[in-house]
Each structure stands twice: as C-alpha cells, then as structure tokens.
LODREN-985990 format. One line per 3 residues: number of its first residue (from 1); their letters; for each residue x negated, y, z negated of C-alpha. Coordinates in steps of 0.05 Angstrom, whole numbers, plus 5000, padded with zeros to 4 digits. Last residue first. Layout:
! LODREN-985990
NUM	a	X:Y:Z ~ ...
! end
This chain:
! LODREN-985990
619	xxx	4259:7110:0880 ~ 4268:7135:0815 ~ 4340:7129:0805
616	xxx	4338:7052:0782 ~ 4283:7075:0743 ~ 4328:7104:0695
613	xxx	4352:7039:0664 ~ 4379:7065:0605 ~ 4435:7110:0623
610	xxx	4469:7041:0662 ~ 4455:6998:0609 ~ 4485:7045:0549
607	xxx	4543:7084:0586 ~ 4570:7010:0598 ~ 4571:6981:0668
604	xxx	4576:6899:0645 ~ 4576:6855:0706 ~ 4530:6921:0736
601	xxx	4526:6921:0811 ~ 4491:6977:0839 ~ 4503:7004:0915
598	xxx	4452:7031:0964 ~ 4467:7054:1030 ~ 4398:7058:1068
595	xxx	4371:7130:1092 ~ 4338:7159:1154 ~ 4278:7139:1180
592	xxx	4284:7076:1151 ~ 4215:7024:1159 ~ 4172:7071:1096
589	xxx	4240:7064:1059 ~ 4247:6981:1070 ~ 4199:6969:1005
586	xxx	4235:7008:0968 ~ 4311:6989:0984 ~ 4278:6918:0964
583	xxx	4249:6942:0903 ~ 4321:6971:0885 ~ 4352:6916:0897
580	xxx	4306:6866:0863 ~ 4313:6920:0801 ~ 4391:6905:0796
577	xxx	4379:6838:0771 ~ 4415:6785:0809 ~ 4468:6752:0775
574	xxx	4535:6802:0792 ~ 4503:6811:0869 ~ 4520:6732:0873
571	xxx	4469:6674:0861 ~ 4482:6629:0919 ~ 4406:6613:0937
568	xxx	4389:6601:0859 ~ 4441:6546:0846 ~ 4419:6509:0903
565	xxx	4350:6508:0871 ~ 4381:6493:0805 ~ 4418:6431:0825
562	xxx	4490:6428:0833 ~ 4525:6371:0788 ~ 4580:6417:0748
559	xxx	4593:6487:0771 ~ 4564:6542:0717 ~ 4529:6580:0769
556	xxx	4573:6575:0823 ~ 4600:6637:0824 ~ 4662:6650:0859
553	xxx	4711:6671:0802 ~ 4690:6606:0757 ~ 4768:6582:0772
550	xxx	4749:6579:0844 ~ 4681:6549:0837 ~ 4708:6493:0797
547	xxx	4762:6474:0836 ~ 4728:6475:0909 ~ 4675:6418:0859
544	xxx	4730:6381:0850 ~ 4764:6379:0914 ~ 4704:6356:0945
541	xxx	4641:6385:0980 ~ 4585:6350:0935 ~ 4556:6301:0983
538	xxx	4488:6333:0996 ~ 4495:6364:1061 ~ 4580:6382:1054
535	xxx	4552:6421:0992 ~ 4496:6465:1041 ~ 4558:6474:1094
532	xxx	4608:6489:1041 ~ 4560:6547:1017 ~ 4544:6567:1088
529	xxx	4617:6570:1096 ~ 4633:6616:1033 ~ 4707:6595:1003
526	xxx	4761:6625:1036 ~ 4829:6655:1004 ~ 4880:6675:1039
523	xxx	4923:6729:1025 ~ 4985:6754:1068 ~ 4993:6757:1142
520	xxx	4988:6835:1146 ~ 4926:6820:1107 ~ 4891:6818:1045
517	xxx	4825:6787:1046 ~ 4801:6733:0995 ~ 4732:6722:0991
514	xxx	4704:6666:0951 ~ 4627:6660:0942 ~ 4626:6732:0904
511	xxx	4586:6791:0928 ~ 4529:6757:0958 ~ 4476:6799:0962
508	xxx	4469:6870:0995 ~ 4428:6889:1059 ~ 4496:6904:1111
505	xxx	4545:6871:1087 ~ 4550:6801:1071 ~ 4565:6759:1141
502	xxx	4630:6738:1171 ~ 4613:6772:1245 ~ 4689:6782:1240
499	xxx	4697:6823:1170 ~ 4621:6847:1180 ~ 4636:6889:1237
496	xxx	4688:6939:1179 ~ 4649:6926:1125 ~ 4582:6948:1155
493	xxx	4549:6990:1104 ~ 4497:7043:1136 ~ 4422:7029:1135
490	xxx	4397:7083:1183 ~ 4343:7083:1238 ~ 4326:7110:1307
487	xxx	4319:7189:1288 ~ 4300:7241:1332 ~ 4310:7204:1400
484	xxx	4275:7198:1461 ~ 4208:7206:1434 ~ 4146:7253:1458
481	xxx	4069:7248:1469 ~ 4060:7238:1395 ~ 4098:7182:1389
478	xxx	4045:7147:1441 ~ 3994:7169:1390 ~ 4025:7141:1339
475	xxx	4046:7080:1374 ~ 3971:7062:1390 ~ 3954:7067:1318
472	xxx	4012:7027:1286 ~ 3990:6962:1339 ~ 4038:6920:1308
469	xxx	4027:6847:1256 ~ 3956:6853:1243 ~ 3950:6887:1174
466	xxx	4023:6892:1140 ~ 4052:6966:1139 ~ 4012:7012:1093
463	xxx	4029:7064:1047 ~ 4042:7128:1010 ~ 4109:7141:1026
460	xxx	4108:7192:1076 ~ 4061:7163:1124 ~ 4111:7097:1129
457	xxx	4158:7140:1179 ~ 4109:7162:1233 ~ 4080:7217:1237
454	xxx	4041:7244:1300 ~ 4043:7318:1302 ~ 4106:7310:1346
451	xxx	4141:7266:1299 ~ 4126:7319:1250 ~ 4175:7366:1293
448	xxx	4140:7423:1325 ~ 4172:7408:1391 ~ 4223:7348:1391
445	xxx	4287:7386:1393 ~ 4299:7379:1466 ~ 4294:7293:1463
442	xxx	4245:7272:1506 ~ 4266:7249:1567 ~ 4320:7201:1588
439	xxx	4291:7151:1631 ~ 4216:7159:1623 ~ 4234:7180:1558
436	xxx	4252:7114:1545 ~ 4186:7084:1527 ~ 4183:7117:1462
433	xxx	4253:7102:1446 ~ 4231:7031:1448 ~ 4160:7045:1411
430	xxx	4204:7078:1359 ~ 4262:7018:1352 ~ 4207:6965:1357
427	xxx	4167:6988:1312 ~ 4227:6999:1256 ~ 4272:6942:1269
424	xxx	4205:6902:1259 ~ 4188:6934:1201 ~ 4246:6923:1160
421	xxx	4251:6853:1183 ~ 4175:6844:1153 ~ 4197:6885:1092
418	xxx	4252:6831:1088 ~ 4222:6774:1096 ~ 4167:6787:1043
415	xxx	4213:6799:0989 ~ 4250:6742:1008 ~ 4195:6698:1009
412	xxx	4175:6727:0930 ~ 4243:6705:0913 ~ 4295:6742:0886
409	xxx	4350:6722:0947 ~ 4338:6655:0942 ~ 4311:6628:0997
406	xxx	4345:6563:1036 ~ 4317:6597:1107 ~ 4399:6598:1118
403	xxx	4411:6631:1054 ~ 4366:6690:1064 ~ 4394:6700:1131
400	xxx	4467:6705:1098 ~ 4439:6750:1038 ~ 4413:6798:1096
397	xxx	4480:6790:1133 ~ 4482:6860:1166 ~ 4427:6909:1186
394	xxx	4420:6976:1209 ~ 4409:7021:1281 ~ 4420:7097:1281
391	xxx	4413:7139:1333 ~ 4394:7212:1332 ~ 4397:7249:1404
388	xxx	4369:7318:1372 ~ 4390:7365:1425 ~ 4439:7337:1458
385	xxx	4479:7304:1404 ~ 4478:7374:1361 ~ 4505:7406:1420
382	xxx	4559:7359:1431 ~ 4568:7356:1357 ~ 4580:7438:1359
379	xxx	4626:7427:1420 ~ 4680:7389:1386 ~ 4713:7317:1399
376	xxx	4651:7296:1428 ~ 4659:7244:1498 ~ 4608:7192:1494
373	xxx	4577:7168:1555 ~ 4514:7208:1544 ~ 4502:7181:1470
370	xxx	4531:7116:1488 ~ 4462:7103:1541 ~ 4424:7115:1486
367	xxx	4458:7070:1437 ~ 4456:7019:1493 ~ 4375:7026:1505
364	xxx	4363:7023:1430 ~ 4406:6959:1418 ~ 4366:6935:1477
361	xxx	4295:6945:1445 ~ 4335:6916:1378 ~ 4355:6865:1419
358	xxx	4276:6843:1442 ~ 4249:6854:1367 ~ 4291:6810:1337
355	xxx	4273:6758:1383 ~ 4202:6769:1370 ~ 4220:6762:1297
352	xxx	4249:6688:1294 ~ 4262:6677:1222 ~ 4238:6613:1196
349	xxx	4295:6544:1172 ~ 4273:6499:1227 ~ 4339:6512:1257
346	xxx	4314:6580:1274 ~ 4345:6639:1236 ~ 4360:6702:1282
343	xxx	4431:6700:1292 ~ 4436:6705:1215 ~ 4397:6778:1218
340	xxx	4465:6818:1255 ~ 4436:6875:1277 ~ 4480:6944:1271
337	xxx	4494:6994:1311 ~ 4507:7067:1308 ~ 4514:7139:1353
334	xxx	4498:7198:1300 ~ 4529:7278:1301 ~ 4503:7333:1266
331	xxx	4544:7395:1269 ~ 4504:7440:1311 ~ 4524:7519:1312
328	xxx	4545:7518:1242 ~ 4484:7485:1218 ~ 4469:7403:1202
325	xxx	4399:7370:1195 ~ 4398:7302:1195 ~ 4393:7246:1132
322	xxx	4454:7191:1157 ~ 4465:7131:1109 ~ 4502:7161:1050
319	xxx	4562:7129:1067 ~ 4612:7195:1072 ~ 4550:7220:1115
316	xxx	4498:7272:1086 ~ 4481:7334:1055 ~ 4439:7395:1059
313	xxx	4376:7384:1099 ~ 4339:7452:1094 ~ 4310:7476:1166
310	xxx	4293:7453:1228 ~ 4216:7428:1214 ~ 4243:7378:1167
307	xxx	4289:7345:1222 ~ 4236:7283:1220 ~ 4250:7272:1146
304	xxx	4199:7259:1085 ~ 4198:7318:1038 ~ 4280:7341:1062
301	xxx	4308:7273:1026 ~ 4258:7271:0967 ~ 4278:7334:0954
298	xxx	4349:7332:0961 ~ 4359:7264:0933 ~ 4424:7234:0940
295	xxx	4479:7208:0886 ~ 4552:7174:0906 ~ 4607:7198:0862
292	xxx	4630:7157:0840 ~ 4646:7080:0828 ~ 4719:7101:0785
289	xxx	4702:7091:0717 ~ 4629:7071:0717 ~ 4604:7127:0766
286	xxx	4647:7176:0726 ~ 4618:7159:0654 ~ 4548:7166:0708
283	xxx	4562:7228:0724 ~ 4598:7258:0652 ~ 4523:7222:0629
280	xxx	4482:7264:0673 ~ 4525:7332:0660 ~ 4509:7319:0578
277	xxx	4438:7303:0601 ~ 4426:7370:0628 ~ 4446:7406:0564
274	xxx	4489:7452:0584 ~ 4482:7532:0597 ~ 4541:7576:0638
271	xxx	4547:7631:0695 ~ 4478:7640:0706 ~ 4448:7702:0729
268	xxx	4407:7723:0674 ~ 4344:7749:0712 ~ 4305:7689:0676
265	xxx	4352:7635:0704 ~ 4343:7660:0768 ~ 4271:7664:0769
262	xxx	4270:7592:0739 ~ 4314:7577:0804 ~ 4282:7610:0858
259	xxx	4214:7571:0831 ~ 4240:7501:0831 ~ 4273:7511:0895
256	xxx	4206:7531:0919 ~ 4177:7476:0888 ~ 4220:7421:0933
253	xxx	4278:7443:0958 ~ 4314:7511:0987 ~ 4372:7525:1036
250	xxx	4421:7515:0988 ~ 4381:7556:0932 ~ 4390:7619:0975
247	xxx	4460:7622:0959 ~ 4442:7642:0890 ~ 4491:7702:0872
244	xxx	4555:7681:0911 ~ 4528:7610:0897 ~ 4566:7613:0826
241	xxx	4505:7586:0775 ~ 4506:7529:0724 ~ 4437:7533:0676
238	xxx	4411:7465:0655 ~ 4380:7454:0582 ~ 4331:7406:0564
235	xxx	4335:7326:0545 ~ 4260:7315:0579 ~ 4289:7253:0630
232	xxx	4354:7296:0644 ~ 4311:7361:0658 ~ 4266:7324:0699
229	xxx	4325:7299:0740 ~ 4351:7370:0746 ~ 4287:7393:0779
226	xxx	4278:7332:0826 ~ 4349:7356:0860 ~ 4412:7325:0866
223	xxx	4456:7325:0927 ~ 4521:7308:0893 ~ 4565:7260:0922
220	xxx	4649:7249:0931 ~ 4700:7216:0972 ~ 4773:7244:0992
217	xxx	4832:7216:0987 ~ 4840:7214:0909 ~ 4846:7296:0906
214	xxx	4853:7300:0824 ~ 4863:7378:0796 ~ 4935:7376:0780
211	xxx	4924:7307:0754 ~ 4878:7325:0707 ~ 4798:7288:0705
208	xxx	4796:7251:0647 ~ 4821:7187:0689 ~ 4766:7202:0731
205	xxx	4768:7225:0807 ~ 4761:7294:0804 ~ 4711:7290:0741
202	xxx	4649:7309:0781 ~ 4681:7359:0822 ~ 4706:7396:0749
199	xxx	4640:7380:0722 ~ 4602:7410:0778 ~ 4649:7480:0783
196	xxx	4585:7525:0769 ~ 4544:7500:0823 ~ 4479:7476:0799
193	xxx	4487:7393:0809 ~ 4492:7410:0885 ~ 4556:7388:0917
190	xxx	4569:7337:0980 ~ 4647:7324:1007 ~ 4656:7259:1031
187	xxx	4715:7256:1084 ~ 4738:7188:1116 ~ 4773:7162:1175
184	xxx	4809:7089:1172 ~ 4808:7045:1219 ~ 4871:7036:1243
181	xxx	4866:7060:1308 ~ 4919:7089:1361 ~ 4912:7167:1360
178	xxx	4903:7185:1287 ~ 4949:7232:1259 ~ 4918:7279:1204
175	xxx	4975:7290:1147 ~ 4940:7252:1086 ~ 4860:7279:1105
172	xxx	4898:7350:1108 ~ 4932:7342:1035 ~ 4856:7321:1016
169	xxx	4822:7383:1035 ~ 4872:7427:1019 ~ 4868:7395:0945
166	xxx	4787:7403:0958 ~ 4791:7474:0973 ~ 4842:7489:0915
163	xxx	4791:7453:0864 ~ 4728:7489:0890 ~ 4741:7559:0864
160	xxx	4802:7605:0851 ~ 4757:7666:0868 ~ 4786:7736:0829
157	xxx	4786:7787:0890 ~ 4757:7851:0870 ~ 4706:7848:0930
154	xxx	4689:7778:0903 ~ 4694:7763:0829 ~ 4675:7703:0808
151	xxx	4728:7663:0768 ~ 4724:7589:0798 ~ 4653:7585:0832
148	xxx	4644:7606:0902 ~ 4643:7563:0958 ~ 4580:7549:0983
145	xxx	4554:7487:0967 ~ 4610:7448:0999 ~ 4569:7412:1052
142	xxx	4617:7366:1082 ~ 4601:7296:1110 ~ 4650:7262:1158
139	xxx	4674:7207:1194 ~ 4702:7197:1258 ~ 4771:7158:1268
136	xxx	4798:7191:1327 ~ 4844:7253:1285 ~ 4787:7252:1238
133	xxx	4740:7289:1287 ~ 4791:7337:1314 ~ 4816:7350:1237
130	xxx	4746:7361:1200 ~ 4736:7414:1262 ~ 4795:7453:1252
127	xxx	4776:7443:1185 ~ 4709:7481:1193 ~ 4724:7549:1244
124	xxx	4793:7577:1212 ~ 4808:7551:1146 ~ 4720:7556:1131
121	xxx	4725:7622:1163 ~ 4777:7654:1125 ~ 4749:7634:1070
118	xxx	4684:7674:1075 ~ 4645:7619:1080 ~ 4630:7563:1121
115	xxx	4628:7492:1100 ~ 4560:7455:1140 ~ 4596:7400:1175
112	xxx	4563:7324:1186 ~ 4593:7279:1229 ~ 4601:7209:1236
109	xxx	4619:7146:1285 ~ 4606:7158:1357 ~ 4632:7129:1411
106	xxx	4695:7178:1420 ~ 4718:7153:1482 ~ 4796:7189:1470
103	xxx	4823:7159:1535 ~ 4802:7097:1510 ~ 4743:7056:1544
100	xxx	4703:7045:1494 ~ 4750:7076:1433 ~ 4759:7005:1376
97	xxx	4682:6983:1393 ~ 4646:7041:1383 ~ 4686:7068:1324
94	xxx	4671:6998:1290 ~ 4598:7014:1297 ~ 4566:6972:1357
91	xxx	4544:6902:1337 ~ 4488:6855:1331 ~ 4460:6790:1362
88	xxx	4539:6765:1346 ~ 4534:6718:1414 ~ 4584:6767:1438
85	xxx	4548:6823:1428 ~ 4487:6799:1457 ~ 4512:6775:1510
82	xxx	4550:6835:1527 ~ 4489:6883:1529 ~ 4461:6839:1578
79	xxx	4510:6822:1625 ~ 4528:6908:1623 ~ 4451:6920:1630
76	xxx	4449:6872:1689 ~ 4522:6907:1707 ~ 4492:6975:1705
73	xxx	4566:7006:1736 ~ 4579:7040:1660 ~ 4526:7015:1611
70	xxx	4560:7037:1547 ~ 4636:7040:1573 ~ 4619:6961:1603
67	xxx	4584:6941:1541 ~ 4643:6962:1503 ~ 4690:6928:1551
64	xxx	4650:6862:1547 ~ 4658:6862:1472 ~ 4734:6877:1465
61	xxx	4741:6822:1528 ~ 4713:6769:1490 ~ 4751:6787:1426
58	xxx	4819:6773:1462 ~ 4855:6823:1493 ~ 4923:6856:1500
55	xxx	4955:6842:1427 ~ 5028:6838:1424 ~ 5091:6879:1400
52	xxx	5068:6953:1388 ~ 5015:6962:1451 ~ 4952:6926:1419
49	xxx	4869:6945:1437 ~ 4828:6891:1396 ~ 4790:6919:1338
46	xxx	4832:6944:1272 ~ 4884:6883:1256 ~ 4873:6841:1317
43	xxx	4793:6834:1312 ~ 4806:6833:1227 ~ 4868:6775:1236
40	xxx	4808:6735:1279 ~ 4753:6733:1222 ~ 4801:6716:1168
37	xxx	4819:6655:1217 ~ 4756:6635:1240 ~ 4719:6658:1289
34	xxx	4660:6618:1329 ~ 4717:6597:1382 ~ 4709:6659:1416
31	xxx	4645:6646:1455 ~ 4682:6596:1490 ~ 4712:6647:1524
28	xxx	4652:6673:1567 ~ 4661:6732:1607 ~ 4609:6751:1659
25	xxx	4640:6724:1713 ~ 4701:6755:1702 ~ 4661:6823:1699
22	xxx	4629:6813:1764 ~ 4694:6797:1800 ~ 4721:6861:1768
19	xxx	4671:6914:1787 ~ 4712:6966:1827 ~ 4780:6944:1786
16	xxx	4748:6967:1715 ~ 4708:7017:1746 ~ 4765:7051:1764
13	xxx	4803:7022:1701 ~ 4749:7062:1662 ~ 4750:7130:1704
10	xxx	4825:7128:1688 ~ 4813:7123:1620 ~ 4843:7057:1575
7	xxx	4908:7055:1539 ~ 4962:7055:1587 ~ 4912:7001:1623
4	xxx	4919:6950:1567 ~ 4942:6891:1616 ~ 4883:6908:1658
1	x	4832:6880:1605
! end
C-alpha cells in the first residue's frame, strides 16, 4: 500500500506505517483468486490506485485500505469491516473505494443542488459547486425548476430559457478535470412537467430534438406530479407556466399543489395549453428512443419521506435512488453501500437472514463512521451531512441469489424472498442506527421529524410486515427516542461494484446470459458462471450447447435439451413480464426509506405497449 504513497494523505500513510504489522496480518491474498478475468481488468481499470505505467495494489489491499480510511486506528472494526469486503459480504460505493485514503477523501457518492436564480447567482454560487463535486467523481442532482421560461420578460430583459443553461451545463461536464479516477461523474438535471420549456427538455436527447439544442452529457428526469397523471389518464388539457409567475408551485405537492395550480390556471397565467397526453406520449416517444428521461413522483415522494417536516423535496440523484431534502444552505449529500445477497445462500440452497442482518448492522456502523471521515468538497454538503447524516445501503445480485436457491425469478418463492430481504435490510438498518446514538448521537435534524413521532417506513404504505419475524413495536418506540441517521436505505444501481463482485445489478434480472465488456484489453465475451455451473451439473456444458446460447443472443430459451425448470431460472429481464418488477419494487417500498432505481425492459418498446400498460406508473 506504501508503494502508492504520492497518492494517499499524509494522515493515511501515518497510520499506514503506525499500524502496519496489524494490517499485514489482516490481509488475506487468497481472497483474490475469486476474480476472474473481466472481474480483474474492472479493479485495475477504475478501482485499484495506478501511477501511469503499473498498478500499485492488488484488490486485497483496495479493500483493506477502505476499511482502514472508514475505521481509522479501530483495527477490530478495521479486521472486521475488511472481511466482509473482501469476502464480497457487500461493498462501499465505487467513490468509496477509488478516494479512501486519497488526498481528495471524498467518500461520498452524490449530491443534490437546488439551481439558484437570478442568473448571476446560479453562474456564481451553483456551478461552482457542480464543478468541485464533479472534479472527484461525485454525482449530482439539479433542481432546474426555476429558471425562467424562454421569452419571459424579466426587468425588460427577454429570458433565453432552459436550453442555454443546460448547453453551459454540458460544455462544463466536458471540461471538468477529475483528479486521478476514471469513474465517471454525472449530472441529472430534474424539471417539473409545468414549466413552459418541458418539451424542449424532454426532446434534448431525441433524434427530433435539434442539434443546436441537444446537451448529450448530461442526464434527464421530470419530477411529475399526481395532478398531471390524472390529466393523462382523463385525456384533458395541461396548462405550461414560466416559474417567474408560479414559483410557489416548486415548493408545493399534494392538494395544495393541486389547488395553486387550478387558481393559476383560472387567473390566466399560463404561457401555453396541451393536451396532457400529447406531453405523455413526446415522454415516453423519448423514453423509447433514447431510455429518457428518468420519471419520479413528487407527491408520492414528499407524502411518505422522513425529511417531510423540512420542507418540499424537489428532485433527486442522477440514479433516482436518493429522496432528501435539498436548500441552498444544505445541499444534500448521501454516504452508500451495497449488500451483495449471493454471499448469503447456504449450500442447502435457503437464504441465511441472520447473517444478513449481522453485516448490514456493520455496513451501518462503517457508513457512519465514513460520514465523519469524509472530507466534503463544499461546505453546504458538510452541513447537509451533519445535520441529517443520511446513509444509504442497497442490494446487488438479486437474480444471482435467486439462481443459487434454483428459483425462478417469477415465482411465488421469489416473491417471498425478496420482501423478506427487503425487510431485513430494513430492521436491521433502523434498529442499528438506533443503537448508535449512544456513539454518535442523534442526528441534529431529528426533532419534529415523523421518525420522531414514531413512523416507521411500512406506515406509509398501508401495510404490514410479516407476523413474527421482528419486534416492529419495540423499534418504534425505540425510533422514537432518537436515530442516528435520517435515512438508512436506497436502492441505487451498482454497475460500477457489480463488474468485480460479478453479480446482476443491484434488484434487476438477468440481463442477457453472455456479457461481453469492452476494455482497454479488447472484448471478451463470458458466458454466465452460475449458468455453466448448473449445465456442468447435468452434463450439458459442451461446445454445442456454448454455440447455441451465443448465437440465441444469451437466452437460453430456445437451446436444445434444457429442461423447463432450468429454462425458467435463466429467463433474462427481456422474458420476464414487466409487472413482476414492478410488484417486486412494491412490495420492497414499505422496507426503502428512500427510493429503488427502477428500469423497464420492453423486447418490443412501441408507443402502443409502453402507453398501454399504465399501471407500470402506478406504484
């Protein structure tokens, strides 16, 4: 770890040198022999700290130095925290990994910015901000609400609109220099379905959309409210507004929204009619072209969140995965990690909870123990950090786990298994953070919040977890009394981890059973190992059968000699129904306190089947 001291803090190489007999005790190389090629060229590529001509450390060493920056001179937590890393328990957040240590030491992995307005403000105060948080790999949610639609009239001066704020936008994302990582930063800007400029923002990626006015670096969403919905599902008319005359709207949701708006609409003050479903479809025609923009929930979002009680929650992460409340003075900041569920499959084919239970405990422990050890790249996130403390702790290889227990992924026992994961993470996350206030306190902003009148998670959603596996009433009223963090939960995708822990990401099924990664070494293609493992088991692993799965694309469905119950546990996201996914993002949402990254995967995305399947957007 030495050899990459021009790269590492002083304070690190300190206790680097203080603690070093420990450390090389502690290190267990073996461990490294679990990764495979594809695997390996991801750890060098964007994990393992480099000079220009060689790599400096192994995978071994990557994981014991982020346990080391997390738990500082704590070596039981340090041994602890290590293990479980390197036995692929879970995972930090990319960022995590790739800065403990660094000079830099930014931990934590996105930020969410409120945009400012006049102008002047938003040049001078917010992308100073986008560019200190890009420049070490953070990413970023932007609240663009604001900015006045193209041809209001401000103090005599004619507004040019969104477009030349996101082309800045995008021509800064293309000249930020990132200090030493290759993982790549990212800027999702978030827009309410109202403002007057929607179907220019919607179309900025499309191939209708014109090249003068396209900004490709940057990633999209739309905070939609319930109103607009109903408006789509009735086929009625939508009035566009400029938020120089309706800025109170931002800060709005649920019925009041609903009533600021009518009123608005009466008083004459919109800037432009359309029939609400002619704006849903340009969405969706967008969605199919291009796989954007991302959609969220305002009302939904604000009705069941523990920041409720500080105001309006106006947009999210460039994933979609962190709900927190964002101002000028705190720009919401989250610390992340992931569980990897595979580790947690027995040999007898059952999912070992208990031990699920005991890393996420840890998991919450170490993501504490980051969020002091991290060093902000602005003050407002500092702030935001302190306060509020958020955390957020997700899942990777769901399909994988699912595969190992020999279930296929639209079965009843998967249903089951994964609310009972979902709650698991969940109990043991809160009653965790629960019990570390006796080392951390409770975090500042608790006060007032629903958390403090009790609430827990699965009381917004109109149900019940499972009779008889946790003691809900007892951790109510121990919530009550005070939690360490505001938020302990948040399904985020996990390509980056989930390139060396070689699972699916995050919840999602089976992409394709071939994966063929391009890097600096070129392409090579790899066929799925629990696959190979399940064929090598009944005699079918052969040259034949490698044939047949490559020229059917990665689906197995059609191979020759396979039986149907195999058949069923590789079905890829392409042959699953979209619904299971959705029922399974429901039935996790009374477990997240935050929100779950959910993709669709259409083999045929026409206008028709996507338009007509509106419950997919119900939930």
């Amino acid at each position: 770890m030495l050899e990459a001291e021009g790269l590492l803090s002083e304070e690190f190489v300190d206790m680097v040198e203080r603690n070093s007999d420990a450390l090389d005790a502690m290190i267990v190389e073996s461990r490294d022999n679990v990764f495979n090629y594809t695997a390996l060229k991801a750890l060098q590529n964007n994990y393992l700290l480099h000079s220009e001509s060689s790599v400096l450390e192994r995978p071994q060493h990557m994981f014991l130095r982020a346990a080391l920056n997390v738990h500082g001179t704590d070596m039981d937590a340090v041994k602890e925290c290590y293990n479980n890393l390197s036995l692929l328990k879970f995972t930090f957040a990319s960022l995590t990994l790739f800065n403990s240590g660094s000079r830099s030491a930014q931990l934590s992995s996105c930020f969410l910015l409120p945009a400012e307005e006049p102008l002047e403000d938003f040049i001078g105060n917010t992308l100073p901000k986008i560019i200190k948080i890009s420049r070490n790999g953070g990413g970023i949610g932007l609240g663009l609400h604001y900015i006045p639609a193209k041809g209001t009239k401000i103090q005599g001066v004619k507004r040019s609109g969104l477009i030349p704020v996101l082309k800045m936008l995008d021509a800064a994302m293309g000249l930020i220099e990132r200090t030493g990582t290759n993982l790549p930063s990212a800027l999702a800007v978030y827009l309410e379905p109202w403002h007057a400029d929607v179907f220019d923002f919607v179309r900025l990626k499309t191939v209708k959309g014109s090249d003068a006015n396209q900004a490709l670096r940057l990633f999209y969403a739309l905070w939609i409210n319930d109103l607009f919905m109903e408006r789509v599902e009735n086929d009625e008319d939508w009035t566009l507004f400029c938020p120089s005359e309706v800025a109170q709207l931002v800060t709005l949701h649920g019925a009041a929204f609903q009533t600021a708006y009518e009123l608005f609409e009466q008083q004459g003050l919109g800037k432009k009619t359309v029939r609400a479903r002619d704006l849903w479809k340009e969405i969706v025609r967008s969605q199919i072209e291009c796989g954007g923009p991302s959609i969220l929930f305002k009302d939904a979002i604000n009705r069941t969140n523990n920041d409720r009680h500080q105001g309006t929650i106006t947009h999210s992460s460039p994933c979609t995965e962190l709900i927190q409340y964002s101002s000028r003075e705190e720009t919401a900041v989250c610390t992340m990690a992931s569980v990897v569920l595979p580790t947690f499959v027995k040999s007898d084919r059952t999912f070992d909870y208990p031990a699920l239970e005991s890393v996420v405990r840890h998991v919450v422990f170490s993501l504490n123990r980051a969020l002091h050890r991290t060093r902000y790249p602005v003050y407002s996130s500092d702030r935001a950090a302190s306060s509020n403390r958020a955390i957020g702790i997700g899942i990777q290889g769901l399909a994988d786990a699912f595969a190992l227990m020999a279930m296929p992924f639209d079965s009843d026992g998967a249903f089951d298994t994964n609310r009972r994961i979902a709650e698991t993470i969940y109990y043991s996350a809160i009653d965790e953070s629960c019990n570390l206030t006796k080392t951390f306190g409770v975090y500042p902003a608790f006060k007032h919040s629903p958390a403090d009148e009790g609430w827990l998670q699965y009381d917004y959603w109109n149900t019940l977890p499972e009779e008889g596996r946790y003691d809900w009433a007892s951790l109510r009223r121990k919530v009550s009394t005070g939690m360490c963090n505001s938020h302990v939960t948040a399904y985020m995708p996990t390509s980056g981890t989930s390139q060396f822990t070689q699972c699916t990401e995050s919840f999602e099924p089976f992409p394709s059973l071939i994966y063929t990664p391009r890097d600096a070494s070129g392409r090579v293609t790899t066929i799925n190992k629990l696959l190979i493992s399940y064929l090598c088991d009944v005699g079918m692993w052969n040259d034949a059968t490698r044939d047949q799965i490559l020229a059917e694309g990665g689906s197995i469905q059609n191979v020759n000699g396979l039986s149907d119950e195999l058949k069923a546990i590789f079905k890829t996201s392409w042959e699953i129904n979209p619904d299971v996914m959705v029922q399974m993002a429901s039935d996790r949402a009374p477990f997240v306190c935050q929100s779950q990254s959910l993709s669709f995967h259409f083999s045929e995305p026409t206008m028709t089947i996507v338009v007509s399947a509106p419950e997919l957007y119900q939930h």
